[in-house]
C-alpha positions as CSV (number, residue, x, y, z in Angstrom):
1,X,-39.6,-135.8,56.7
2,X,-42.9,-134.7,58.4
3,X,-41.4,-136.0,62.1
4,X,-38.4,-134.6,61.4
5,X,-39.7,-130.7,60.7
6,X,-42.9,-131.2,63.2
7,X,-40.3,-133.0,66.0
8,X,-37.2,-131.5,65.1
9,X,-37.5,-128.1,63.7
10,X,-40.5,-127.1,65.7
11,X,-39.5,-129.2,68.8
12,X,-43.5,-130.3,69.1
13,X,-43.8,-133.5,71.9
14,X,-44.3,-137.0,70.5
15,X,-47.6,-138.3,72.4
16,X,-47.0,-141.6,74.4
17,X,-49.6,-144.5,72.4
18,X,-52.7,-144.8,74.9
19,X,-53.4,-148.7,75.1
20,X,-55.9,-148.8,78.5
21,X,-58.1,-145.4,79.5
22,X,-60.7,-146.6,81.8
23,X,-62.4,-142.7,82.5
24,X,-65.2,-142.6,85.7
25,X,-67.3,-140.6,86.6
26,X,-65.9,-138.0,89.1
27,X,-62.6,-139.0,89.7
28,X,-60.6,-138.8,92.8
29,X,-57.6,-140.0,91.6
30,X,-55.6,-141.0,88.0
31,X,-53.3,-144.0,88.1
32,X,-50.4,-143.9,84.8
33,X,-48.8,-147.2,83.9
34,X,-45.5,-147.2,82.4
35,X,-43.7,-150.2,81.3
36,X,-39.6,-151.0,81.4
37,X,-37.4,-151.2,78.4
38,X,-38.0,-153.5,75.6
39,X,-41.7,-154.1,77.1
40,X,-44.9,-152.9,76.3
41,X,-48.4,-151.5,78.3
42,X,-48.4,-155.7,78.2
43,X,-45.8,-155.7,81.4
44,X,-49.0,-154.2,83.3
45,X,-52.0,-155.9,82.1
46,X,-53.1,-158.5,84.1
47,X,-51.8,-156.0,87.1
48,X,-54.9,-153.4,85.3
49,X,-57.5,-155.8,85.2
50,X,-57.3,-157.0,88.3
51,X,-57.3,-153.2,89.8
52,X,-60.3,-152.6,87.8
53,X,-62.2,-155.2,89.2
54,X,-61.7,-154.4,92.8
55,X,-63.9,-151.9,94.4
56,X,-61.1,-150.1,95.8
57,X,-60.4,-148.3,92.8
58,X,-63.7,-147.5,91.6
59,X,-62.9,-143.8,91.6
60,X,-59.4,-144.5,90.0
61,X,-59.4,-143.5,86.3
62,X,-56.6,-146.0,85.1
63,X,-54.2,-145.3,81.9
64,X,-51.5,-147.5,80.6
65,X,-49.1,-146.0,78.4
66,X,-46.7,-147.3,75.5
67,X,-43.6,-145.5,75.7
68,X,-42.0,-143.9,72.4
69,X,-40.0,-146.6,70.6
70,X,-41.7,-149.7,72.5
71,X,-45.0,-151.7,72.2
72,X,-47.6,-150.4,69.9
73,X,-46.0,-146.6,69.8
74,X,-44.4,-145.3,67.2
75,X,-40.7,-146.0,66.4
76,X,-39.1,-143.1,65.3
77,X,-34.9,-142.0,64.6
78,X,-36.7,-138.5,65.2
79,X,-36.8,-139.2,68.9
80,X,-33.6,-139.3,71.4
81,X,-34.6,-141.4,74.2
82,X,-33.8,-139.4,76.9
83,X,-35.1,-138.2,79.9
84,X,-35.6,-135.1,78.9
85,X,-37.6,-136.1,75.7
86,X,-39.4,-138.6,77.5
87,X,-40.7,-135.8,80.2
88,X,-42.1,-133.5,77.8
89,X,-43.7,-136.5,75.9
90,X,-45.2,-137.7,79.3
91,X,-46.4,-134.1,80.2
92,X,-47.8,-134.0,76.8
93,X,-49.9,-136.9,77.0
94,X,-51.1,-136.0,80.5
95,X,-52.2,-133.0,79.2
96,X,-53.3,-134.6,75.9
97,X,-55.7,-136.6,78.3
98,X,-57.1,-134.0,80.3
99,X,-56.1,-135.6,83.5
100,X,-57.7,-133.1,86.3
101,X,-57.2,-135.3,89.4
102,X,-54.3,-135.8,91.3
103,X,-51.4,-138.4,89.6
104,X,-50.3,-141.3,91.2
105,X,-47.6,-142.6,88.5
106,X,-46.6,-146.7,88.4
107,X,-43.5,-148.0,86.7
108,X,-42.4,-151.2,86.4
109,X,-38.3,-151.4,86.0
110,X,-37.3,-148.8,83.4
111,X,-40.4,-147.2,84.2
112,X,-39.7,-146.6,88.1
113,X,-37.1,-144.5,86.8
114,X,-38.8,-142.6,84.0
115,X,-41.4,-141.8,86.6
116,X,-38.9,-140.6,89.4
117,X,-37.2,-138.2,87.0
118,X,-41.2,-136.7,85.6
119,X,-42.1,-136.9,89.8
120,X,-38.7,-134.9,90.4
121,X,-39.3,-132.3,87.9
122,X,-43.3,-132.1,88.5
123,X,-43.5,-132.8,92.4
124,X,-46.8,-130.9,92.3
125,X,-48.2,-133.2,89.9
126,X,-47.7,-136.2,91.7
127,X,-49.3,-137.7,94.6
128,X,-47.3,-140.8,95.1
129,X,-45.2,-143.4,93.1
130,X,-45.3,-146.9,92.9
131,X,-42.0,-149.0,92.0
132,X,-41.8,-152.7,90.6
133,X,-38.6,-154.3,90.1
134,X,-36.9,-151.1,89.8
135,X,-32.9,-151.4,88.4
136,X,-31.3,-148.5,90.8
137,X,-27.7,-148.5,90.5
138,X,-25.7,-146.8,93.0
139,X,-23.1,-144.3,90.3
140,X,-20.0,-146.1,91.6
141,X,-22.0,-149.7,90.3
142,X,-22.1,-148.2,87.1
143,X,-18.2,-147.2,86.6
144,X,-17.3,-150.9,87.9
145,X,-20.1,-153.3,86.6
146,X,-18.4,-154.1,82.7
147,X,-19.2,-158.1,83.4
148,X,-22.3,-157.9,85.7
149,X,-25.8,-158.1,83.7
150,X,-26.8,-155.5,82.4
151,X,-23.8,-155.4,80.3
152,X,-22.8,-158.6,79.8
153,X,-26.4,-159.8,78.8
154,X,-28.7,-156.9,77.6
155,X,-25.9,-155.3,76.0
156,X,-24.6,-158.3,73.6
157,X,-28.3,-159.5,73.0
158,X,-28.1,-155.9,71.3
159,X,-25.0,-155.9,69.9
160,X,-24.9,-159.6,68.7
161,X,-28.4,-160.4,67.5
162,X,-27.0,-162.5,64.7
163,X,-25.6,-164.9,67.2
164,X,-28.0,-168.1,67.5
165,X,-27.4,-168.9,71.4
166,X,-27.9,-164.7,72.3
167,X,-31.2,-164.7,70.1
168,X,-32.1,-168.1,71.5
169,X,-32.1,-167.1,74.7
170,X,-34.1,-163.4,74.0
171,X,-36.5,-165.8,72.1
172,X,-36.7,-167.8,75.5
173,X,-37.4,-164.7,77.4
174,X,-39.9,-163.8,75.4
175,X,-41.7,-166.5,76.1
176,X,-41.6,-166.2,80.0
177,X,-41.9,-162.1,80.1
178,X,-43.2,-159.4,78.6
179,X,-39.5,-158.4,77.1
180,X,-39.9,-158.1,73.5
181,X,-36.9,-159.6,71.8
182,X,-37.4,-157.5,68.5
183,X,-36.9,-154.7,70.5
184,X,-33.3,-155.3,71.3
185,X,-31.3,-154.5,68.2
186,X,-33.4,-151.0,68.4
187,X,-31.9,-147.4,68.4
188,X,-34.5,-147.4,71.5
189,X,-32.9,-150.1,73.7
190,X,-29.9,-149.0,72.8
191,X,-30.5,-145.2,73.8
192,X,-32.6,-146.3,76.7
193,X,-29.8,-148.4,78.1
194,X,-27.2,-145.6,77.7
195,X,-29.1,-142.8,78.7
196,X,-31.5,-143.8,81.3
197,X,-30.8,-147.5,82.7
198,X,-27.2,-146.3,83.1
199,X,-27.5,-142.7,83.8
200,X,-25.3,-142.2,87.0
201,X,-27.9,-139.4,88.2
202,X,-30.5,-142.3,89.2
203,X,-29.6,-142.9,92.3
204,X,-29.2,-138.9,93.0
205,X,-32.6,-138.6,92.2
206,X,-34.5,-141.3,94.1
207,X,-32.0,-140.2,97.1
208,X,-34.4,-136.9,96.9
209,X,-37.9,-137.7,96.5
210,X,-40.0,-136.7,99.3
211,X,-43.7,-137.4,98.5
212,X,-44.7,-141.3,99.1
213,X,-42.8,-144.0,97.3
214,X,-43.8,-147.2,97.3
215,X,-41.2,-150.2,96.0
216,X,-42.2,-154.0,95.6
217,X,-39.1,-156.2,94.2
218,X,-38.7,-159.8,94.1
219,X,-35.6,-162.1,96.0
220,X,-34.8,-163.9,92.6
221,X,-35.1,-160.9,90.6
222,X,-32.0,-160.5,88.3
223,X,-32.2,-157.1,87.6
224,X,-32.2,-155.6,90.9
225,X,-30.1,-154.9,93.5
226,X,-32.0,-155.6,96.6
227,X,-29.3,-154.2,99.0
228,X,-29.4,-150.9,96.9
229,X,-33.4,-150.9,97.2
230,X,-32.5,-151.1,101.3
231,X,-30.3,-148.7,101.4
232,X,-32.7,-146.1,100.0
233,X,-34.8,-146.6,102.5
234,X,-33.0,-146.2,104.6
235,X,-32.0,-142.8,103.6
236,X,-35.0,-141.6,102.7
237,X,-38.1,-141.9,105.3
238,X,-40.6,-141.3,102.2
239,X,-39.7,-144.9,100.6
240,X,-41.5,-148.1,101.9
241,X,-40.2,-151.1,100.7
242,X,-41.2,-154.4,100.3
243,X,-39.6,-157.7,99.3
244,X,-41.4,-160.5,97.7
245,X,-40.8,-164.3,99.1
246,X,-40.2,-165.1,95.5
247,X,-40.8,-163.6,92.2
248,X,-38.3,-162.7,89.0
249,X,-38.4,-159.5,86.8
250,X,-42.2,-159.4,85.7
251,X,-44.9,-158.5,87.5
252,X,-46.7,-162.0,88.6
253,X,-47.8,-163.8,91.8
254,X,-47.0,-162.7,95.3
255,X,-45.7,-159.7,93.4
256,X,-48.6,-158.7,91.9
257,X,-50.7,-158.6,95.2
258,X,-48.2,-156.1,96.5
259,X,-48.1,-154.0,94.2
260,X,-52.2,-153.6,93.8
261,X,-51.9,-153.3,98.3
262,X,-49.3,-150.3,97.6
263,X,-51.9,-149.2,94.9
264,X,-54.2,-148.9,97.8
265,X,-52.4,-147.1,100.0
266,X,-50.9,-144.7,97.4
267,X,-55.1,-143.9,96.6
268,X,-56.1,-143.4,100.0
269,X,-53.6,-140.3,100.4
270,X,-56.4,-138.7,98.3
């Protein structure tokens, strides 16, 4: 009852849970870390660590974020996962945080797009973005793609999580990965899928960024369309894009390098 009137009837942001704040003295720059769908802040930890051993960043406050309804945050039927509620809960938190330095924002799958749509709306705010693995799906994908993936596999393991081989197989993955089987049968997958994932308005807004975007995707990865991934950078001269030899959905390996060498260059547009 309290969400409901505080969320609801007075239409107050829900703050993102704050799992890593490493504050410095005199910041240049603030680095935010959001994670995919049925992840956690875990999807970007080893990633953190390393970046906050490395000398590089030493004037880098770093912040990893739980999203509403994942992770550590709080799961809530007062929340609709959308972008629009996920904006004002990620400019709430910002400011929540007193954040003073320029923003570079890094999301890793569901995350990329969560921070293209905040960068879109709040292009002041944002320095640069950095993309791992993210699942851009041209509109015309979306219409025709009732047996690819995202469907066929994320969408049963959330319809069907009675069935023994579908939960089997989540239990396997969440093993190997940071997804979070329990997540799954969730109004939050569920909304996040429909409305964000699978929002045909994704590629429009990527099409359009125009500060410095930064994407690292692996070959193997099943969730991405590498030939959509080239063919935004191709139309827009703000993207740089670069492939991994190797390397599935999570960030690990050869993928992780990249992504802390994009980190880099994103920092020194300060």
């Amino acid at each position: 009852m309290f969400d409901f009137i505080l969320h609801r009837v007075f239409n107050y942001p829900f703050t993102m849970r704050i799992r890593y704040d490493r504050p410095v003295k005199n910041a240049g720059i603030t680095i935010v870390f959001l994670h995919g769908i049925a992840s956690s802040y875990a999807a970007w930890r080893k990633t953190v660590n390393e970046i906050a051993k490395n000398p590089d960043f030493a004037s880098a406050r770093l912040i990893g974020l739980d999203l509403i309804g994942f992770g550590k945050n709080k799961k809530t039927n007062c929340f609709c996962h959308d972008y629009e509620n996920y904006e004002k809960s990620l400019s709430h938190t910002i400011k929540k945080l007193r954040i003073k330095t320029p923003l570079v924002l890094a999301g890793h799958s569901m995350g990329c797009l969560i921070s293209a749509d905040y960068t879109a709306k709040h292009p002041e705010n944002i320095q640069a973005l950095v993309m791992v693995s993210p699942p851009f799906l041209k509109p015309q994908d979306i219409r025709t793609m009732p047996d690819k993936f995202y469907r066929k596999s994320f969408t049963k393991m959330k319809d069907r999580p009675e069935n023994l081989f579908i939960t089997t197989i989540s239990g396997f993955l969440s093993k190997i990965s940071t997804l979070d089987s329990k997540s799954i049968p969730t109004l939050a997958f569920k909304e996040c899928m429909e409305n964000i994932i699978l929002n045909e308005e994704n590629w429009h807004t990527v099409s359009k960024l125009n500060i410095p975007t930064y994407i690292i995707h692996g070959r193997l990865d099943p969730l991405v369309s590498g030939s959509n991934l080239k063919n935004l950078a191709a139309k827009n001269e703000h993207i740089q894009l670069t492939k991994t030899a190797i390397g599935v959905h999570d960030i690990t390996g050869i993928k992780r390098r990249r992504v802390i060498s994009a980190l880099q260059h994103a920092i020194l547009k300060t």
